[in-house]
BALUMVEX-489601 format. One line per 4 residues: number of its first residue (from 0); their letters; for each residue x, y, z of N, C-alpha, C. Coordinates in steps of 0.1 Angstrom, whole numbers, padded with zeros to 4 digits. Layout:
BEGIN
NUM = A = X/Y/Z/X/Y/Z/X/Y/Z  ...
//
This chain:
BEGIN
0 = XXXX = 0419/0085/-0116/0424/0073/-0121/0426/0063/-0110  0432/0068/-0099/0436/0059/-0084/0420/0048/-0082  0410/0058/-0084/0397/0052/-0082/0393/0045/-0087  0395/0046/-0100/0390/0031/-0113/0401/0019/-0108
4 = XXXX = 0414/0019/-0108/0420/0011/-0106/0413/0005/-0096  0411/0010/-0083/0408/0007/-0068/0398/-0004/-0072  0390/0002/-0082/0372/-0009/-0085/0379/-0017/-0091  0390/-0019/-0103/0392/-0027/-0110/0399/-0041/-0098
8 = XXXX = 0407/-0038/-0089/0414/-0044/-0083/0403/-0051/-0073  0389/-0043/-0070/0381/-0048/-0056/0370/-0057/-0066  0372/-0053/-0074/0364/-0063/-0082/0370/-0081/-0085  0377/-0079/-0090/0388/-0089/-0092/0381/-0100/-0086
12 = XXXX = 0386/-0104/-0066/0382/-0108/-0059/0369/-0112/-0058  0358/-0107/-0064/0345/-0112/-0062/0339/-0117/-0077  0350/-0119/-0090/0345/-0125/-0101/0337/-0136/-0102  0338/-0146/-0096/0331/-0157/-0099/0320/-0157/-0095
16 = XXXX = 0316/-0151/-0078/0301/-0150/-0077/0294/-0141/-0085  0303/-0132/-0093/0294/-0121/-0097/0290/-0130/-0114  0302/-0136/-0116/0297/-0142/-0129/0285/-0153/-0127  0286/-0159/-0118/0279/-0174/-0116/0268/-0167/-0116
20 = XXXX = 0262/-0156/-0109/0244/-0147/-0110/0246/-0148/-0128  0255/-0142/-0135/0252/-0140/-0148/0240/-0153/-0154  0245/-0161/-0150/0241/-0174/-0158/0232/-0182/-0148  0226/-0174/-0137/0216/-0177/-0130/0202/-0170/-0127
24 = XXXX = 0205/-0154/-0128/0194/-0146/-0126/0191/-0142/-0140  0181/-0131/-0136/0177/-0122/-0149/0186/-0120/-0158  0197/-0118/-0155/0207/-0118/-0163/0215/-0100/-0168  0201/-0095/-0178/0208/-0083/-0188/0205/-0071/-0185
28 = XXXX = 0189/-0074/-0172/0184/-0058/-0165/0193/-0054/-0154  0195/-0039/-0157/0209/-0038/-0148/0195/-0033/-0133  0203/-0032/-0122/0199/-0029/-0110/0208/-0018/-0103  0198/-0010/-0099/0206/-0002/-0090/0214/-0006/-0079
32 = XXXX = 0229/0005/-0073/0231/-0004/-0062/0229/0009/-0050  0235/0006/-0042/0233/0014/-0029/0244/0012/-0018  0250/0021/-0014/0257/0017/0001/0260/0029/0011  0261/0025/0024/0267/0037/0028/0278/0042/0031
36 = XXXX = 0282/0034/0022/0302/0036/0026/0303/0053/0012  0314/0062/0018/0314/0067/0006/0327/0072/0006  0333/0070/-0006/0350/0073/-0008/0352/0093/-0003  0363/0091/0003/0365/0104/0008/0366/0113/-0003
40 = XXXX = 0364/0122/-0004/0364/0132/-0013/0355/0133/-0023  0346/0122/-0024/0338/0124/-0035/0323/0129/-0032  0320/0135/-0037/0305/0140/-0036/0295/0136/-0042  0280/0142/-0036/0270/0136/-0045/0270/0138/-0058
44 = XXXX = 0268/0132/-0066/0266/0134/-0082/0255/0133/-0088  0247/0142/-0094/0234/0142/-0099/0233/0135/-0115  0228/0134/-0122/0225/0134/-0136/0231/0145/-0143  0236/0145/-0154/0236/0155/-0163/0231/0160/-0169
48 = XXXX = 0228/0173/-0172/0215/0179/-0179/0218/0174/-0197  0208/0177/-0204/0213/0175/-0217/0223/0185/-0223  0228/0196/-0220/0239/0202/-0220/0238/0214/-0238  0225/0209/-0240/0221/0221/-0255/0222/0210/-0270
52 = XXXX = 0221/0210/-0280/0222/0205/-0290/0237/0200/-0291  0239/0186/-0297/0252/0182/-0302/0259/0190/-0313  0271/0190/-0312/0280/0197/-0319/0276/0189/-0334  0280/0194/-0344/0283/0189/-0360/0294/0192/-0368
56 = XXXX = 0300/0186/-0373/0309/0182/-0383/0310/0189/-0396  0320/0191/-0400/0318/0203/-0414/0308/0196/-0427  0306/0180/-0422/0296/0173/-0435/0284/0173/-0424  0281/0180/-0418/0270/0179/-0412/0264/0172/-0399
60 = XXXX = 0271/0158/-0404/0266/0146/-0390/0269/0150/-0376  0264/0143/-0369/0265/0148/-0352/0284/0145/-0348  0289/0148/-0342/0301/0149/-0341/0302/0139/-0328  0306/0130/-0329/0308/0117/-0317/0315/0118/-0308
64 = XXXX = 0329/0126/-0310/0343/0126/-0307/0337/0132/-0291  0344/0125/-0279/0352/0130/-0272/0352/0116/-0261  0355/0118/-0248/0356/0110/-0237/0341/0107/-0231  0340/0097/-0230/0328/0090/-0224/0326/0077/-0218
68 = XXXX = 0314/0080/-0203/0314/0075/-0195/0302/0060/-0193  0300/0049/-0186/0287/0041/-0191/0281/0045/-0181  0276/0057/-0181/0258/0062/-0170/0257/0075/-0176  0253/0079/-0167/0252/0095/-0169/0248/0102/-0162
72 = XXXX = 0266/0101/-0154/0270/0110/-0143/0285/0120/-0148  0287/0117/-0160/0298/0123/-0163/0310/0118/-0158  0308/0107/-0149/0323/0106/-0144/0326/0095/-0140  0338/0083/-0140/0335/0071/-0135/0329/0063/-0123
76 = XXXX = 0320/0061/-0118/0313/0055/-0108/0317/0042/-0101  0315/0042/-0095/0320/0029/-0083/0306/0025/-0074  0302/0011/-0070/0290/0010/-0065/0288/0016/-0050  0297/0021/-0048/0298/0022/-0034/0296/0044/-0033
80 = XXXX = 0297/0045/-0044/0297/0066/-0047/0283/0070/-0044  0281/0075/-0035/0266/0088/-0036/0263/0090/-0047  0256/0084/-0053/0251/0088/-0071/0233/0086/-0068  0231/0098/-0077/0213/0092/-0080/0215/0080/-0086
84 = XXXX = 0203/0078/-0089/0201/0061/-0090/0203/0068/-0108  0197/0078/-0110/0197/0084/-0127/0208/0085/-0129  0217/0092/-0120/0231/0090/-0130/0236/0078/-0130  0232/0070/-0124/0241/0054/-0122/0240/0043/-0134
88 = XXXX = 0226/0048/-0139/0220/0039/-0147/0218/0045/-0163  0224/0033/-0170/0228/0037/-0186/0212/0037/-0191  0203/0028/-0185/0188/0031/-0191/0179/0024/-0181  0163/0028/-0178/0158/0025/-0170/0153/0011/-0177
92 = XXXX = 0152/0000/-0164/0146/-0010/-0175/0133/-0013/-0176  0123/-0001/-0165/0104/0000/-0168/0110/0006/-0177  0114/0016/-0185/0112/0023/-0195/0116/0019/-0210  0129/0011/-0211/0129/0008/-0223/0134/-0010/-0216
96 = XXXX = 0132/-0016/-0210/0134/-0034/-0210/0144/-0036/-0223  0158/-0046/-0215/0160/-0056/-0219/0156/-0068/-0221  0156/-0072/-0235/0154/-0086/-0234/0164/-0097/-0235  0158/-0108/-0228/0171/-0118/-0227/0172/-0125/-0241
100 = XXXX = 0187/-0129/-0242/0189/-0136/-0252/0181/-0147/-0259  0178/-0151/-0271/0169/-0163/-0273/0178/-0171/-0279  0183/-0186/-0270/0194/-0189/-0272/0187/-0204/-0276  0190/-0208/-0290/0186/-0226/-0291/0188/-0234/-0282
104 = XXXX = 0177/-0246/-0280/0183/-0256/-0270/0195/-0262/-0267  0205/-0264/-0273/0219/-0267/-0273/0225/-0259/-0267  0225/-0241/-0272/0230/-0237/-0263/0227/-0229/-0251  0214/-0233/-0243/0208/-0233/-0232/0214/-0246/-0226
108 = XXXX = 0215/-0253/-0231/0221/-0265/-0225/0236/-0269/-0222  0242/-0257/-0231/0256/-0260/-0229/0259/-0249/-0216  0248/-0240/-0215/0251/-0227/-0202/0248/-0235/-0193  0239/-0240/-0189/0235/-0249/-0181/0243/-0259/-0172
112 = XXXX = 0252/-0271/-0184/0261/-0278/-0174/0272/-0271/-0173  0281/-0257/-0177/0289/-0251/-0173/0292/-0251/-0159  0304/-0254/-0154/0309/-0256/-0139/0313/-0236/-0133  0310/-0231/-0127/0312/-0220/-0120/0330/-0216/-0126
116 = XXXX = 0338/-0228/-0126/0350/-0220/-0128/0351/-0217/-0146  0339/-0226/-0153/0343/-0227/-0166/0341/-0214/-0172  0327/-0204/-0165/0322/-0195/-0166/0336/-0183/-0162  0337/-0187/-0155/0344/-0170/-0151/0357/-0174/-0154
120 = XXXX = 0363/-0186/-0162/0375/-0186/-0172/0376/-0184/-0185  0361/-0184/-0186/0355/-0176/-0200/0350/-0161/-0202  0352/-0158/-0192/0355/-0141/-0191/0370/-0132/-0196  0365/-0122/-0206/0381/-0119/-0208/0387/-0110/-0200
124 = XXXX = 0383/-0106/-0186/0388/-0100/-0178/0400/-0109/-0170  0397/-0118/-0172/0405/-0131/-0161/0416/-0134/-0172  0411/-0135/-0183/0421/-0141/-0193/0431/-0127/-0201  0427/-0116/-0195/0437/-0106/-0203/0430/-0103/-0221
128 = XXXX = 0419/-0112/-0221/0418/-0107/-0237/0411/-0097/-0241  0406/-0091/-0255/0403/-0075/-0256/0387/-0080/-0252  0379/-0067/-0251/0368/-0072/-0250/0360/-0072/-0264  0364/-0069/-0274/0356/-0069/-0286/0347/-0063/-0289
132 = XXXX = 0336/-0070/-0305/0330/-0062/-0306/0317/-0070/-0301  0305/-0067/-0293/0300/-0054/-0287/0300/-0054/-0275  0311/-0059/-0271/0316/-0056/-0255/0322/-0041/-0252  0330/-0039/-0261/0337/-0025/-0260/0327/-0018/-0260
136 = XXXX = 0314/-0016/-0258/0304/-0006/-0254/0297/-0014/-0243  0292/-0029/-0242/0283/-0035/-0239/0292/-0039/-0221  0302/-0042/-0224/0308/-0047/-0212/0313/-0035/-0202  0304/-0028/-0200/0303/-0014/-0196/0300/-0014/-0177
140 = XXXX = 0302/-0028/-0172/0298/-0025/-0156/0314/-0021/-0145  0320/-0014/-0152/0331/-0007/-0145/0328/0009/-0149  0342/0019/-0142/0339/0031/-0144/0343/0034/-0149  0353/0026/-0166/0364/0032/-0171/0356/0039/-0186
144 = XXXX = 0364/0048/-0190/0358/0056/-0200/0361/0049/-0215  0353/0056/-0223/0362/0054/-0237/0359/0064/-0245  0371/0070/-0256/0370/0076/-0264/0370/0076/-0279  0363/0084/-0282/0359/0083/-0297/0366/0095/-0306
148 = XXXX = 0370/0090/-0314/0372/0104/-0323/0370/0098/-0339  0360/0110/-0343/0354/0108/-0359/0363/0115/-0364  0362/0113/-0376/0364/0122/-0390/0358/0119/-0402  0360/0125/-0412/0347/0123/-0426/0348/0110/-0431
152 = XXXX = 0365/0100/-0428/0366/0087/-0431/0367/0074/-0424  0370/0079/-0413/0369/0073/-0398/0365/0070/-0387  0360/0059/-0377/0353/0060/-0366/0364/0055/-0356  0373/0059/-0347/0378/0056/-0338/0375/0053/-0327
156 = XXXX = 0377/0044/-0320/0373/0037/-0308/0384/0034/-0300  0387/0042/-0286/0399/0038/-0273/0394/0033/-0265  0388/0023/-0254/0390/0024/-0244/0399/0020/-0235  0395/0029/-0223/0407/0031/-0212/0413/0016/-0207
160 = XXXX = 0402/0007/-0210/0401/-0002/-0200/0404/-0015/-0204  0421/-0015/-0203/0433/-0026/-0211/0429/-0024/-0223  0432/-0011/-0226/0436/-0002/-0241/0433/-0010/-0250  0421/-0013/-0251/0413/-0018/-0263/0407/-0006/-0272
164 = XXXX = 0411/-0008/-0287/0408/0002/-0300/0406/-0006/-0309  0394/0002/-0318/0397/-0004/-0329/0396/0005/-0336  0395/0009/-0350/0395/0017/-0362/0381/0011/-0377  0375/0023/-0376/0362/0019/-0384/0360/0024/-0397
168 = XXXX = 0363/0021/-0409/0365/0030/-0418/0350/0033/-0421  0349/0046/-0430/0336/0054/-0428/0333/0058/-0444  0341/0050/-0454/0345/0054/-0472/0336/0045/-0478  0326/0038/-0470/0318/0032/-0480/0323/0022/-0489
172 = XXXX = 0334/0014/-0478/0342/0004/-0486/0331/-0007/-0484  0327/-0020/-0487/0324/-0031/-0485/0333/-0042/-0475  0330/-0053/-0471/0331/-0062/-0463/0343/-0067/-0474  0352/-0075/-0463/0365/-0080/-0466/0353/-0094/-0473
176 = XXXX = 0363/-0100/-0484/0357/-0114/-0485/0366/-0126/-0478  0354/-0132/-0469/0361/-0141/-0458/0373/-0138/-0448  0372/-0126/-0438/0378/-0123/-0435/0386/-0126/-0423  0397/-0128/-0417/0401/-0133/-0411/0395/-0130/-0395
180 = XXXX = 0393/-0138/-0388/0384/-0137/-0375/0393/-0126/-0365  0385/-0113/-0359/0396/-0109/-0350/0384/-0108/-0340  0390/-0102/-0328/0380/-0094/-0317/0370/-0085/-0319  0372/-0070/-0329/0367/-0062/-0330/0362/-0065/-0347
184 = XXXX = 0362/-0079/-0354/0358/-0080/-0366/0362/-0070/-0378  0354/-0073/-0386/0353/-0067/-0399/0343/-0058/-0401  0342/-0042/-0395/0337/-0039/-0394/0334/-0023/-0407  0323/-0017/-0412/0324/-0008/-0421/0308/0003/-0419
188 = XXXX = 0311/0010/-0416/0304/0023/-0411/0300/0035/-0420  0281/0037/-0419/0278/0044/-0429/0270/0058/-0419  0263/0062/-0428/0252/0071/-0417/0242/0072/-0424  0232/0066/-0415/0215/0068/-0417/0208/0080/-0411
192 = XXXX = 0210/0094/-0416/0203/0103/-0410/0216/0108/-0397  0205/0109/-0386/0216/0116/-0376/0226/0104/-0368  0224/0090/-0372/0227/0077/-0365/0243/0073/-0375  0254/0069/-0366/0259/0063/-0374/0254/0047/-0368
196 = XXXX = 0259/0038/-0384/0256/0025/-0379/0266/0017/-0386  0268/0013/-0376/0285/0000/-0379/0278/-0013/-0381  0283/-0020/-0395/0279/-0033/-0396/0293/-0041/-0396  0292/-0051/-0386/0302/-0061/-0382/0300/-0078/-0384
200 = XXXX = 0310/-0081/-0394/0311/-0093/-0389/0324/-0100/-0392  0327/-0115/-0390/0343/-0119/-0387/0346/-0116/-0375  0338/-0121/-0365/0344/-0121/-0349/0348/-0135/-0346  0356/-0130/-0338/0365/-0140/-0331/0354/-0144/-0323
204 = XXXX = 0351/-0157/-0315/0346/-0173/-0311/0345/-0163/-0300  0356/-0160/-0293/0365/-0161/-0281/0358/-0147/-0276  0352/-0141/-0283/0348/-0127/-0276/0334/-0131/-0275  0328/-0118/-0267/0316/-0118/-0259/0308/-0107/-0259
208 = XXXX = 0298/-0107/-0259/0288/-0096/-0259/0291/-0089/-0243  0288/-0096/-0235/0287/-0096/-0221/0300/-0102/-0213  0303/-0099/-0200/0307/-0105/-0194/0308/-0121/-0192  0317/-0130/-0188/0313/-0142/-0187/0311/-0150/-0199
212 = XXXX = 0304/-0165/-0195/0300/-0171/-0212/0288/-0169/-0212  0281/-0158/-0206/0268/-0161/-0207/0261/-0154/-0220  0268/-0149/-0227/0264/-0148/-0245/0277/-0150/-0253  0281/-0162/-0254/0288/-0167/-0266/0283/-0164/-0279
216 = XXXX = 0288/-0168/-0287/0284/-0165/-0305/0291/-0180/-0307  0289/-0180/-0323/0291/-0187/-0334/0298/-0181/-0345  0306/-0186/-0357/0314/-0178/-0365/0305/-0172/-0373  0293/-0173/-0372/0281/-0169/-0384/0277/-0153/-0378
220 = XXXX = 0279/-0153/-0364/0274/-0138/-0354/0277/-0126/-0366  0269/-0118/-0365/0266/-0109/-0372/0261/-0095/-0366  0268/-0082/-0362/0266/-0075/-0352/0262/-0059/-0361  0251/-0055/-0356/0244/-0041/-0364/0246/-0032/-0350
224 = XXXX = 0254/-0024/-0350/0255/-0014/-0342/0247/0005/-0347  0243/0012/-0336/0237/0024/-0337/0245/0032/-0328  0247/0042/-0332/0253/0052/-0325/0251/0067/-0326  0241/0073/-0319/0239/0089/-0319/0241/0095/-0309
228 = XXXX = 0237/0105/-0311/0247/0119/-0302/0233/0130/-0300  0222/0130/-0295/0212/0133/-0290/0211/0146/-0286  0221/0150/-0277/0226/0163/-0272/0238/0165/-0268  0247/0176/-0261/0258/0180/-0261/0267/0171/-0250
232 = XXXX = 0258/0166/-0241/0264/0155/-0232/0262/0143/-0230  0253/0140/-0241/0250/0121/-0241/0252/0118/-0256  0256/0107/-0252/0259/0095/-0265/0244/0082/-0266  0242/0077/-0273/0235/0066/-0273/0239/0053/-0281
236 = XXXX = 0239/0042/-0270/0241/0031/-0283/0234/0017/-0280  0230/0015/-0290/0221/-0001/-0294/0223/-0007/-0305  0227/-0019/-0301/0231/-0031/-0306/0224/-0045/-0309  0224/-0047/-0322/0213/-0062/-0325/0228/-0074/-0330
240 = XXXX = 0222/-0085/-0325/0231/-0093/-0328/0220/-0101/-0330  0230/-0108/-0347/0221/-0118/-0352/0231/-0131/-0349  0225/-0143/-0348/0236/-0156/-0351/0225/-0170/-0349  0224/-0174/-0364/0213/-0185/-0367/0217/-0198/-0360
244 = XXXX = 0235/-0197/-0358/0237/-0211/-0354/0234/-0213/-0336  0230/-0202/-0331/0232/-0200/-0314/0221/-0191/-0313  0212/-0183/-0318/0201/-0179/-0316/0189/-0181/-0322  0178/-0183/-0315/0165/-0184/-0322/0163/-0176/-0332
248 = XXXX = 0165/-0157/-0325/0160/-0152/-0332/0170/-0136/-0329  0171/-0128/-0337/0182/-0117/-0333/0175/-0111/-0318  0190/-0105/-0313/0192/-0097/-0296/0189/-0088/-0303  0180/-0079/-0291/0183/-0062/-0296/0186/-0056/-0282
252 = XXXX = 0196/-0053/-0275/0200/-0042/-0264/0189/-0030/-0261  0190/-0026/-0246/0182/-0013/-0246/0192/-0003/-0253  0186/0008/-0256/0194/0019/-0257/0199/0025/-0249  0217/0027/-0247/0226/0031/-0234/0226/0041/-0235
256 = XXXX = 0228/0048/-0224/0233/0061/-0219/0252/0062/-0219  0258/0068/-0227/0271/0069/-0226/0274/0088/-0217  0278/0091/-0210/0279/0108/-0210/0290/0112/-0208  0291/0122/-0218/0300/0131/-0220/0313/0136/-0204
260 = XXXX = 0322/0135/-0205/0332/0137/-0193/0334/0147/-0192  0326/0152/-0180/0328/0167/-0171/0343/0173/-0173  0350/0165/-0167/0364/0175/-0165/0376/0175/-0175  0368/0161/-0188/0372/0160/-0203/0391/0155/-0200
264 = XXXX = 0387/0147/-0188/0405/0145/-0188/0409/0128/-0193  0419/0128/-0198/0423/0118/-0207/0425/0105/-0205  0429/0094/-0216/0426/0082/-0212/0440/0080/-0202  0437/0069/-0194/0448/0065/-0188/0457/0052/-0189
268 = XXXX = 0466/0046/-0189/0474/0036/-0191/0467/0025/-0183  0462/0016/-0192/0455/0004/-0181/0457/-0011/-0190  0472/-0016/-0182/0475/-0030/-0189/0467/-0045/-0184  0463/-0054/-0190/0463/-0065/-0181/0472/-0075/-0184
272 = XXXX = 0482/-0076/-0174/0493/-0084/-0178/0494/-0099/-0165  0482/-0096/-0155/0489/-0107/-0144/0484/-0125/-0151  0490/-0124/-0154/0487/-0141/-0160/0485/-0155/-0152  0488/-0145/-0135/0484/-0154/-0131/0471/-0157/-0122
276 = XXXX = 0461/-0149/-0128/0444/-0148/-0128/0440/-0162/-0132  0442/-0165/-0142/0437/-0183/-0151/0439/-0193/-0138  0452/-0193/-0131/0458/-0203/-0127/0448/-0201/-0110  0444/-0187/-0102/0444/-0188/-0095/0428/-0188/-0092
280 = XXXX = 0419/-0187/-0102/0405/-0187/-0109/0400/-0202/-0106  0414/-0208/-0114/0412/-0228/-0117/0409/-0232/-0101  0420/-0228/-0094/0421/-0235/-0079/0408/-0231/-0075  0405/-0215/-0070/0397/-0216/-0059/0382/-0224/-0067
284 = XXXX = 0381/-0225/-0079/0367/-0227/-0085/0369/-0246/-0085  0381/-0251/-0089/0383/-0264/-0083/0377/-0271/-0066  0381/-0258/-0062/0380/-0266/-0043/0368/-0261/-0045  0362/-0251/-0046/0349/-0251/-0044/0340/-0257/-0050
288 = XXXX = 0341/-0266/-0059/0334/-0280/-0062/0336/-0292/-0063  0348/-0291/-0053/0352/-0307/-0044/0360/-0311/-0051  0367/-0302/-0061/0378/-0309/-0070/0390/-0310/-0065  0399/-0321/-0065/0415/-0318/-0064/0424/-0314/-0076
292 = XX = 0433/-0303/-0069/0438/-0292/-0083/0453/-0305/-0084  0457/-0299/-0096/0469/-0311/-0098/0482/-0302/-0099
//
């Protein structure tokens, strides 16, 4: 746990550059990293093997439930850890490619004159907010875990990381009518074969697929989530996001690598309370574009 905090805290300090690439480079193909610094105690970490057939559920389906990590090393990662490049990476991108958003001219245009501090005060890391839906899987470039626990009428969702959950009913209810906007929407969960698949909509403005504003939505966003369990130590999940008023044409994600947690130990308490991230975000991203703060 000391470790994750450590990233969350050394991260912090380099938000803006790391956002400002969002909305300047490639954007969604992740990249290996490398270094030779390596935290004492930690060792090399290989890939996890697929660990035998996924468990099943007394109705049959693949059984989802437990602690899980975004690579598939089993354990949370830091860019600076001895890791194969294979456990580091949730999917290769010669092998299955991300594609970039296809975003209408308006809003290519609205990323565009975005000021560096507008960007990374539209991150809900800075602002304390939850990450939503399909962040809580998607906004996956730290080492914090999340947990799942099914049952025959429920899909549960924890993560570690400023204790964002949501609850997914699984009864074959229908969509609220006009539902009121939250983070993690209006969401209702069926099974197609070995896949569960969550249909979501009623998201809140204010959440994000990604990091940054570099994939906003519209109140029309409309999110089809997939989720299987492949073998006894990986999870998989891919995500299509529709939204006519902000997209050309629907996103579809690569398929992630989630893996299964080696030492299966529990979530940990992780608040965001310092409120004064917004205020200290404004200044340095003010001076650094010749603004005077008031």
């Amino acid at each position: 746990m000391k470790r994750r905090v450590g990233c969350y805290l050394g991260c912090a300090g380099a938000v803006l550059a790391a956002l400002c690439l969002i909305c300047t480079t490639t954007g969604f193909t992740q990249q290996a990293k490398s270094s030779d610094q390596i935290h004492a105690g930690f060792g090399g970490v290989h890939k996890l093997p697929p660990g035998g057939p996924a468990p099943r559920t007394k109705d049959g389906h693949p059984d989802l439930s437990g602690v899980w990590f975004p690579n598939s090393a089993g354990i949370g990662v830091m860019a600076a850890d001895p890791v194969d490049r294979d456990a580091r990476l949730q999917f290769d991108p010669k092998v299955t490619p991300e594609e970039m958003p296809a975003f209408q001219p308006w809003a290519v245009a609205k990323l565009k004159s975005m000021t560096i501090t507008e960007v990374s005060l539209a991150d809900a890391g800075v602002n304390c907010d939850p990450e939503g839906v399909p962040g809580m899987f998607l906004m996956s470039s730290h080492p914090y875990p999340t947990k799942l626990i099914q049952t025959p009428t429920e899909f549960v969702q924890m993560n570690e990381f400023r204790n964002n959950f949501r609850v997914v009913p699984l009864d074959g209810r229908p969509h609220q009518k006009n539902p009121d906007p939250t983070y993690t929407g209006d969401a209702v969960g069926h099974w197609e074969g070995d896949t569960l698949v969550i249909d979501v909509i009623g998201l809140d403005e204010r959440s994000h697929a990604m990091r940054g504003a570099a994939f906003f939505h519209s109140d029309q966003e409309h999110v089809i989530e997939h989720i299987s369990r492949p073998s006894m130590n990986y999870l998989v999940y891919q995500v299509t996001i529709e939204d006519p008023k902000v997209l050309t044409k629907p996103w579809n994600s690569a398929p992630r690598r989630w893996s299964l947690s080696r030492y299966h130990e529990p979530l940990q308490e992780f608040y965001c309370t310092n409120e004064q991230d917004t205020k200290e975000f404004r200044a340095v991203g003010e001076t650094a574009e010749g603004k005077k703060t008031k």
